[in-house]
Legacy VTK file of the C-alpha trace (Angstrom):
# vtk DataFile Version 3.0
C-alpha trace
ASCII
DATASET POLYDATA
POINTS 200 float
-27.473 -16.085 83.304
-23.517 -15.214 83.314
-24.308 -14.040 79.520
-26.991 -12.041 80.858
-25.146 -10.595 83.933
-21.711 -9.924 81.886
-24.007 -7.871 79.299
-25.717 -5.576 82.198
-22.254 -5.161 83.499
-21.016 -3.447 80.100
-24.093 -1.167 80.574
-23.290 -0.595 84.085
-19.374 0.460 83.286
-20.992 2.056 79.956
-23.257 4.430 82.105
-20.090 5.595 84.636
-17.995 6.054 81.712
-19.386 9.517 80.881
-18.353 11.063 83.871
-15.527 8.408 85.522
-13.040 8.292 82.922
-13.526 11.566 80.967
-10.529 13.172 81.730
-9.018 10.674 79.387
-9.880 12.386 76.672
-7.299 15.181 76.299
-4.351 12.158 76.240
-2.704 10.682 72.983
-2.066 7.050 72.917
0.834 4.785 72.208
0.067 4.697 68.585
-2.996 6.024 67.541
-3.835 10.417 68.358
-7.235 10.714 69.659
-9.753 12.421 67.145
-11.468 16.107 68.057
-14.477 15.402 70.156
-14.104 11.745 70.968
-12.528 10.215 74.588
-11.547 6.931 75.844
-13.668 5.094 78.507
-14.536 1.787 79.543
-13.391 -0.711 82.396
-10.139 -0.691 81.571
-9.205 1.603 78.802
-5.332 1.770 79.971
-5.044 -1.989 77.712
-6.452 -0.424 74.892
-5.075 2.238 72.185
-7.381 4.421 70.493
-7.584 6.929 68.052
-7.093 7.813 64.647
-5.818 5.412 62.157
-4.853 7.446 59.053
-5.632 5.877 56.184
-6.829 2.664 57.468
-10.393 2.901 56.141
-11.683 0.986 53.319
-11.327 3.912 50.956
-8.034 4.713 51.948
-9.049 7.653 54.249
-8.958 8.161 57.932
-10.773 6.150 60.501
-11.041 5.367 64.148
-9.561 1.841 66.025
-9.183 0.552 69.077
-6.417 -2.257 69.581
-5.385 -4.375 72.627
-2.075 -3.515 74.138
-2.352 -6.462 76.613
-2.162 -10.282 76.374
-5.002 -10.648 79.083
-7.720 -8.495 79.327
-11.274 -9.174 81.577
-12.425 -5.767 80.863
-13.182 -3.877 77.676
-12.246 0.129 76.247
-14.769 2.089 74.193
-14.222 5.429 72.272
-17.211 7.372 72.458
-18.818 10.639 72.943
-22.207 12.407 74.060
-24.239 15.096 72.172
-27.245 17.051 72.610
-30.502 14.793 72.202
-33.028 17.944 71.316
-33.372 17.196 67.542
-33.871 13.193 68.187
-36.435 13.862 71.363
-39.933 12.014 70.764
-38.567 9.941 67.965
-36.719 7.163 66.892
-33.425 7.008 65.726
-30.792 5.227 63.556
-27.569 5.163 63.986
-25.496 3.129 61.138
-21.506 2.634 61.098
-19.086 0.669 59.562
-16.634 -1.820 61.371
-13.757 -4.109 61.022
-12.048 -6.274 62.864
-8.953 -8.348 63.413
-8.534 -11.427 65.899
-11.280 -10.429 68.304
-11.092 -12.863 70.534
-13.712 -11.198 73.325
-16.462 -9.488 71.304
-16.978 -5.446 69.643
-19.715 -3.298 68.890
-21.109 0.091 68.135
-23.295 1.176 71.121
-25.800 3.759 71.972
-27.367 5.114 74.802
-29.859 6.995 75.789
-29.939 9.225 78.896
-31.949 10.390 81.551
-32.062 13.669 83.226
-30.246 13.966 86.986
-28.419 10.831 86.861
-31.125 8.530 86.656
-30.216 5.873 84.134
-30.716 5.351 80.836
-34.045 4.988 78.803
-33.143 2.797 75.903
-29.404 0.984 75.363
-27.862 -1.367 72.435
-24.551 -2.416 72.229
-24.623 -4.993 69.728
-24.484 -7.564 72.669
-26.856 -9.686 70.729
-24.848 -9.488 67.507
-21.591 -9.079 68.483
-18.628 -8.598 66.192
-15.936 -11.540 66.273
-12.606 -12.561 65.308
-11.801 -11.209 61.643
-14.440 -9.558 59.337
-14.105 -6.754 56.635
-15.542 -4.041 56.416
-19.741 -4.666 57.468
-22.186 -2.120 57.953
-24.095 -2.213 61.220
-27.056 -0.529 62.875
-28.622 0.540 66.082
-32.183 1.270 66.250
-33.876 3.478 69.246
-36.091 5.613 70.975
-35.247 8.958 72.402
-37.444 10.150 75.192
-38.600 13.805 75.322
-36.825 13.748 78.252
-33.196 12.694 77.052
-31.122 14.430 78.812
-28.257 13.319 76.114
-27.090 10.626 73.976
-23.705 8.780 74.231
-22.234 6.540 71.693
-19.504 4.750 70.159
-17.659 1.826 69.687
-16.510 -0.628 71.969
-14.194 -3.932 72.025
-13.790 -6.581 74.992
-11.151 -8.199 75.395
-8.204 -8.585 72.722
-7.913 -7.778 69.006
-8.343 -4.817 66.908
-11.690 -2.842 65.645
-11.882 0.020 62.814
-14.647 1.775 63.103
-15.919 4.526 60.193
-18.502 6.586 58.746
-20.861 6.967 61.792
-24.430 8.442 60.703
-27.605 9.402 62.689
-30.966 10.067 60.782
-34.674 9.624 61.944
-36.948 6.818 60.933
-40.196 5.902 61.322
-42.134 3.144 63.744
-42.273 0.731 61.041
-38.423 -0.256 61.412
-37.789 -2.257 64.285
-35.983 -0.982 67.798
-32.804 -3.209 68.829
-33.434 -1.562 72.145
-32.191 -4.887 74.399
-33.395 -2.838 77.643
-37.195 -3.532 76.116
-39.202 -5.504 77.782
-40.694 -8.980 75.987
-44.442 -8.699 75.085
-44.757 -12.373 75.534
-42.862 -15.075 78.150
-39.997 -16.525 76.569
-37.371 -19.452 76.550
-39.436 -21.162 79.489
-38.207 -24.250 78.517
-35.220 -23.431 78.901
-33.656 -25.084 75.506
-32.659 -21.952 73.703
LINES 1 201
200 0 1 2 3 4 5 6 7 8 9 10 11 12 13 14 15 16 17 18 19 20 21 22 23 24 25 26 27 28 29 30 31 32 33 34 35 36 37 38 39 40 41 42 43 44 45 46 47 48 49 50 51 52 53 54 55 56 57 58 59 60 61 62 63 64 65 66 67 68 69 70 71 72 73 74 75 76 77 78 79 80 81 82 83 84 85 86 87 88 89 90 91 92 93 94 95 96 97 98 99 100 101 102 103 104 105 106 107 108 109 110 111 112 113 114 115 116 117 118 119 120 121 122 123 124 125 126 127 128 129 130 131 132 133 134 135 136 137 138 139 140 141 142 143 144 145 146 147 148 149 150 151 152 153 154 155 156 157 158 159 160 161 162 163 164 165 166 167 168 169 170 171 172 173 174 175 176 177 178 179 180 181 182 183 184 185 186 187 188 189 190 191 192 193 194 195 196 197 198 199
């Protein structure tokens, strides 16, 4: 249940962060300059720097990161960004991107939402809650599977990382695939009853 309520909370803080902590996105960070089109956002996003890390990607060119500033941290910092869902509406989308991380101690992941019109929620969410990125890995490619409603009213994305450590984040794509590959949407509900046993 905590697991549960902690992950709804991300989606919660995930939803505001459009609007609440968009005027963070014109600032530079401590280390890293923030990269055209993309803001800062989150819980707390102060205990995080962002931006671009030049050079740091696997093939020696540029690529995003976030990394901890702070020894303690209960919240988490994403950089993201929202686009136009018109080309995506009525289908279902992938979105694939590569990550890294160093001493993650909390838990990263891409993440993608989905939109309503006037404020109302979302229609489909995945942040990787389910498979979330820990501790040290190399480079791994990862992807998000979901539906866009015809009546998106946008999408937001991006990458995320709770609590401390380091992420590096690259090559972020978006194409359209068919029914026949699976949704990670974690907002769908179960066909069937599950875990009422209680063991898993």
């Amino acid at each position: 249940m905590k697991l549960l309520l902690k992950y709804n909370l991300v989606l919660v803080l995930l939803t505001l962060s459009t609007t609440v902590f968009a005027g963070e996105k014109d600032k530079v960070n401590i280390k890293y300059e923030l990269p055209d089109g993309w803001y800062r956002a989150g819980s707390d996003p102060g205990k995080y720097d962002m931006g671009t890390d030049k050079g740091g990607a696997k093939d020696g060119s540029n690529c995003a990161t976030i990394e901890s500033n702070a020894k303690h941290i209960k919240g988490f910092g994403t950089l993201m960004q929202t686009s136009s869902p018109e080309k995506f509406k009525g289908k279902r989308v992938r979105m694939t991107g590569y990550m890294k991380s160093e001493h993650v101690d909390g838990w990263a992941g891409f993440w993608l939402r989905v939109d309503k019109k006037n404020g109302q929620g979302s229609s489909a969410f995945d942040n990787m809650s389910k498979r979330p990125v820990k501790g040290n890995t190399e480079w791994t490619k990862y992807d998000i599977v979901l539906d866009v409603d015809e009546n998106a009213a946008d999408i937001a994305y991006g990458a995320l990382l709770s609590g401390t450590g380091q992420i590096w984040f690259d090559k972020i794509t978006f194409e359209i695939v068919d029914a026949t590959t699976p949704s990670t949407d974690i907002k769908v509900k179960k066909e069937e009853p599950v875990n009422l046993s209680f063991d898993e």
